[in-house]
C-alpha positions as CSV (number, residue, x, y, z in Angstrom):
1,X,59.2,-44.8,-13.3
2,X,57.5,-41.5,-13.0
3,X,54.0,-40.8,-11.5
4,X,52.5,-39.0,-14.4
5,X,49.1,-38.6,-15.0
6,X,47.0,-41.7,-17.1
7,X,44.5,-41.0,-19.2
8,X,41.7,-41.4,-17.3
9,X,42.8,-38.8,-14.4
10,X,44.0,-41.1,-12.2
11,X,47.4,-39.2,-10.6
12,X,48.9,-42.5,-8.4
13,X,47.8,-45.0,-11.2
14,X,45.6,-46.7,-8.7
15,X,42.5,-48.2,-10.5
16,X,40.3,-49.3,-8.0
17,X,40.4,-45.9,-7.1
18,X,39.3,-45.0,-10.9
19,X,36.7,-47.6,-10.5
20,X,34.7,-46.3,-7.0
21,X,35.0,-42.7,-8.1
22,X,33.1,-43.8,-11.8
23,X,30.7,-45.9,-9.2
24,X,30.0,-43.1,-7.1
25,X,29.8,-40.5,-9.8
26,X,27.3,-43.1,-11.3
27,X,24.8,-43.1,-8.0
28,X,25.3,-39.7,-7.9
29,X,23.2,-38.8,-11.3
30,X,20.8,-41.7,-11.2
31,X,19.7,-40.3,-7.7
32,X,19.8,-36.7,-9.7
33,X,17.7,-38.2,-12.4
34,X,15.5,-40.1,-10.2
35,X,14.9,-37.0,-8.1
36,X,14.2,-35.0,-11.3
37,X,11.8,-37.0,-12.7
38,X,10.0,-37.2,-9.3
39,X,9.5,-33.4,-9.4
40,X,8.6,-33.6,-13.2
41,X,5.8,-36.1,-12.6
42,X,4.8,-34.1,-9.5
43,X,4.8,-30.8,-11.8
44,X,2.5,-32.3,-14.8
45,X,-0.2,-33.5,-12.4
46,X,-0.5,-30.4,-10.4
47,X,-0.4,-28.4,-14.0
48,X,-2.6,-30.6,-15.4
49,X,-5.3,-30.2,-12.5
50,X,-4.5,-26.8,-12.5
51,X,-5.4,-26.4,-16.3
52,X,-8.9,-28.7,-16.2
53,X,-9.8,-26.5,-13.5
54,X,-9.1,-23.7,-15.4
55,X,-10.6,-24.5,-18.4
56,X,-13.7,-25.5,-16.9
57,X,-13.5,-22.2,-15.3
58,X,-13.5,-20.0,-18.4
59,X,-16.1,-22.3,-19.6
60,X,-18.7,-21.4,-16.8
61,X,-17.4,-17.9,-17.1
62,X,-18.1,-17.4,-21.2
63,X,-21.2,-19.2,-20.4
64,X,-22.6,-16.6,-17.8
65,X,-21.5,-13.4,-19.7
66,X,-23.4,-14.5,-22.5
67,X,-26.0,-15.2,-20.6
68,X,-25.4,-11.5,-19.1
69,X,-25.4,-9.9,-22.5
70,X,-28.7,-11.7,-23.9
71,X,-30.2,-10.4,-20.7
72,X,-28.8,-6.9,-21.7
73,X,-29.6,-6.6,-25.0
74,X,-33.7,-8.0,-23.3
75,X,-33.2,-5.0,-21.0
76,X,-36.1,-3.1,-23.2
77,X,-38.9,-5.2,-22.3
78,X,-38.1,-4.4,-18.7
79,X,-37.8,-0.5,-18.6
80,X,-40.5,0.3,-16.1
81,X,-39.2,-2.3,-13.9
82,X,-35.4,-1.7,-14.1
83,X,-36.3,2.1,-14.1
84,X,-38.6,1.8,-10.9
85,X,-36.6,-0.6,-9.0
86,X,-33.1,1.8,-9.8
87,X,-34.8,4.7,-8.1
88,X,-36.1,3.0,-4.8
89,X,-32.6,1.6,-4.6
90,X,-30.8,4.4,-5.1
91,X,-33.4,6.6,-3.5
92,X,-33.8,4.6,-0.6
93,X,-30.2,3.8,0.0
94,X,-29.7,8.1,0.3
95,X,-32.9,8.6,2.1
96,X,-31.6,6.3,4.8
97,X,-28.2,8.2,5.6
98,X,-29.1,11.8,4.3
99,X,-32.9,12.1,4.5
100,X,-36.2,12.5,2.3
101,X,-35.3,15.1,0.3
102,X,-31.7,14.0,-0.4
103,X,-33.2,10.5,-1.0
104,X,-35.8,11.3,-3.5
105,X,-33.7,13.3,-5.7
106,X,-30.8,10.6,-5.8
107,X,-33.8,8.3,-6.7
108,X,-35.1,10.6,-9.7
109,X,-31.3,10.9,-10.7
110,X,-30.8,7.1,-10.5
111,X,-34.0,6.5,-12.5
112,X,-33.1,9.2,-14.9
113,X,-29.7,7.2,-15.5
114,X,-31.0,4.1,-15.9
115,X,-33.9,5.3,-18.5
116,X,-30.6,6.6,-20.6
117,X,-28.9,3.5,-20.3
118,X,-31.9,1.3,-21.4
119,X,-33.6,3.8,-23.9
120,X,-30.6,5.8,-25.0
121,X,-30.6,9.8,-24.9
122,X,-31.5,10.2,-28.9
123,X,-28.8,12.3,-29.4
124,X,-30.1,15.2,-27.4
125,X,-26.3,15.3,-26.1
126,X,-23.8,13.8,-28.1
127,X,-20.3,13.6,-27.4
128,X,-18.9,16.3,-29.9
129,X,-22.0,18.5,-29.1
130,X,-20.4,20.0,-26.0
131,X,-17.4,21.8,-27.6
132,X,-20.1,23.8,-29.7
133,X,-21.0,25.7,-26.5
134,X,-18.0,26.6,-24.7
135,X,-17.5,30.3,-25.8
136,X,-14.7,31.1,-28.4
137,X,-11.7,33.0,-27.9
138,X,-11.3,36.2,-30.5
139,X,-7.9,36.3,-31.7
């Protein structure tokens, strides 16, 4: 008799050996699957906290920038104020680290930006206008 190969792999024909190598390949992917499913389960509740907290996030967040924009688009019925209180704070912030004079014209250029930004300009200088004054090459 010759010591060929069976068919389950098994060179010396010995089939205990057959059997404690299926065993052990058999502990060795229920501890793999076990393990797997331990970081799965680990995985969804840490994504699934992660989620709820950002969804609630982006629920605060949409909440407060529309609160922001109805407070922008209100942001006529303050002018004086927002105009006033722009140019001590811009003013005053200068006039602390340059001086008086430095201070109040920041503060008249602050206030002049914010009365644009609430009021609008009127067109005096729209975005195309500028091209109309730069001088013209003759060809």
């Amino acid at each position: 008799m010759s010591k060929e190969a069976d068919s389950s792999g098994n060179s010396d024909g010995n089939p205990s050996q057959t059997i404690s190598l299926k065993a052990a390949i058999k502990k060795v992917v229920n501890a793999t699957n076990s393990t797997l499913a331990t970081f799965e389960q680990t995985t969804d509740e840490s994504s699934t906290a992660f989620a709820s907290r950002l969804t609630s996030l982006a629920r605060q967040t949409k909440y407060i920038a529309t609160r922001g924009m109805a407070t922008y688009e209100q942001r006529g019925n303050y002018g004086p104020q927002i105009i006033g209180g722009t140019a001590l704070v811009v003013g005053g912030a200068v006039a602390l680290r340059r001086g008086r004079f430095p201070g109040a014209l920041a503060g008249g250029l602050g206030g002049a930006a914010a009365y644009g930004n609430i009021y609008g300009y009127q067109d005096y200088y729209p975005a195309k206008s500028w091209k109309d004054y730069l001088p013209k090459k003759n060809d």
